[in-house]
C-alpha positions in Angstrom: 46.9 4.5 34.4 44.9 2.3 37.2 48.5 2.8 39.2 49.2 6.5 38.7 46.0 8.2 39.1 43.9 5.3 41.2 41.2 4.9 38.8 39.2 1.8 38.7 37.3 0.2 36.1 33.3 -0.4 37.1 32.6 -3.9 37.5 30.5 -5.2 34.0 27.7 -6.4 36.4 26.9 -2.8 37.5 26.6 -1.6 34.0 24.1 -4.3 33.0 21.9 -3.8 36.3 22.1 -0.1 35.6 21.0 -1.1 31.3 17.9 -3.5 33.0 16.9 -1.0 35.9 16.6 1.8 33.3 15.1 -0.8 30.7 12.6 -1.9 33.1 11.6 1.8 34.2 10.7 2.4 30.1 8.9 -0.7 29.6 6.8 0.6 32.7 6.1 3.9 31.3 5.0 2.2 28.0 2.2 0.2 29.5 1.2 3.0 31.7 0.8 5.6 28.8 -1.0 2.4 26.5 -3.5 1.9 29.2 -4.1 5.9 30.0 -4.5 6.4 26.3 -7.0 3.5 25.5 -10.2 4.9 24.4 -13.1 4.1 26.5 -15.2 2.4 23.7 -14.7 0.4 20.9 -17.2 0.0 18.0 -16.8 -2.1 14.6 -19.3 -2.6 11.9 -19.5 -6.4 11.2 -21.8 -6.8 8.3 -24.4 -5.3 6.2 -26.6 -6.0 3.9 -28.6 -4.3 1.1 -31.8 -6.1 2.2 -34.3 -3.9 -0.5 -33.4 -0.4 -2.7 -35.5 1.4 -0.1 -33.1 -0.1 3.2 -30.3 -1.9 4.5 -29.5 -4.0 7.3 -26.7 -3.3 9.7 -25.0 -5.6 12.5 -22.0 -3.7 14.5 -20.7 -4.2 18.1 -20.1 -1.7 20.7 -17.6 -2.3 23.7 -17.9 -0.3 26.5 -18.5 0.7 29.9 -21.9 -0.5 30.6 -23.3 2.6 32.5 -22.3 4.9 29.2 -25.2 6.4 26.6 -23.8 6.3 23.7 -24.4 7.6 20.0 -23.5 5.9 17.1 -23.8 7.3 13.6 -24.7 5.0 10.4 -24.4 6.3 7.1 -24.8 4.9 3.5 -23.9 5.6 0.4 -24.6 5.5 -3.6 -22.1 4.8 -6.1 -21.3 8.6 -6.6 -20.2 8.8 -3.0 -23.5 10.8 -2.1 -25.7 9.7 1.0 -28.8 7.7 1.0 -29.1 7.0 4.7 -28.2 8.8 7.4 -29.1 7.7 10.9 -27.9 8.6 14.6 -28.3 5.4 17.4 -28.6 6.0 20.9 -27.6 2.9 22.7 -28.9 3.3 26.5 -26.5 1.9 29.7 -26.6 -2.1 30.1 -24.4 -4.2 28.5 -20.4 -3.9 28.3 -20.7 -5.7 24.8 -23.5 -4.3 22.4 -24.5 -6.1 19.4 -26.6 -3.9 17.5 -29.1 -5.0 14.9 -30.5 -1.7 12.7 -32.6 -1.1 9.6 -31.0 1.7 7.9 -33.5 3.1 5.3 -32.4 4.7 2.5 -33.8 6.7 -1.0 -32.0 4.6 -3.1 -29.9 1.6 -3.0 -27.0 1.7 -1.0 -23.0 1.0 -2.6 -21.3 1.4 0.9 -22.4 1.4 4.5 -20.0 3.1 7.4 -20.2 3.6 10.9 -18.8 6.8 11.3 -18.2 6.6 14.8 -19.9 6.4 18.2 -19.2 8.9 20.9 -20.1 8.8 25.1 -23.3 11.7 25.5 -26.1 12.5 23.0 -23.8 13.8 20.3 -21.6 11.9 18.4 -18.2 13.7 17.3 -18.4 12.7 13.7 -19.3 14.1 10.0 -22.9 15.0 9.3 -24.6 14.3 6.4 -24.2 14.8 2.6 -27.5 14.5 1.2 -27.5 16.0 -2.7 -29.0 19.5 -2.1 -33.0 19.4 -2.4 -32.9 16.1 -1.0 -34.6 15.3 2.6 -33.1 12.4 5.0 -35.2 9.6 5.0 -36.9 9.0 8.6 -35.2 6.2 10.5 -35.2 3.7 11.5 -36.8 1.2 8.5 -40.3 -0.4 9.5 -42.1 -2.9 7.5 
């Protein structure tokens, strides 16, 4: 066939720079769209503890860009799944890294304690809370 109509086979070294050059292209994209999709802060909740039935303490760490405000919610919770504690943190610019040390007080002892989320402004983005009808949210923060 190479004789009658003067085709040629393509040399295996163009096929595999052509497989790389395309591969290459894609990885690129990948890391482009990662790093365009990374949210701007990060927050996790490294320990609590139910210091006393009437509060709780909470340690969680905020990474961000320092000149944000940001608002964190806190919640805690009863066995029944209803809140006892309910609190929105405003964390003012500074620091990229933010440990945060809070006294979540609560109207009865707390089974579970979340952070719900922490958003850039004064609002956070995130559920509000599910006090048992007729009850009021406790003022925060915790003072001895």
């Amino acid at each position: 066939m190479i004789t009658r109509y003067g085709l040629d086979r393509r040399p295996k070294s163009t096929i595999i720079g052509a497989v790389l050059l395309i591969g290459g292209f894609v990885a690129a994209l990948i890391f482009v769209t990662i790093g365009l999709n990374r949210p701007p802060l990060n927050a996790t909740l490294v320990t609590w503890s139910d210091a006393a039935p009437d509060h709780v303490s909470v340690t969680f760490v905020v990474k961000r860009k320092g000149e944000d405000t940001l608002t964190c919610v806190l919640r805690a919770q009863d066995k029944s799944r209803a809140d006892v504690g309910y609190a929105p943190i405003t964390i003012e610019p500074g620091s990229a890294n933010v440990q945060v040390d809070y006294e979540l007080r609560t109207i009865a002892p707390a089974y579970i304690v979340e952070l719900l989320g922490c958003s850039i402004g004064p609002t956070a983005s995130v559920q509000g809370p599910q006090f048992p009808p007729g009850v009021v949210p406790p003022d925060q923060p915790w003072t001895p």
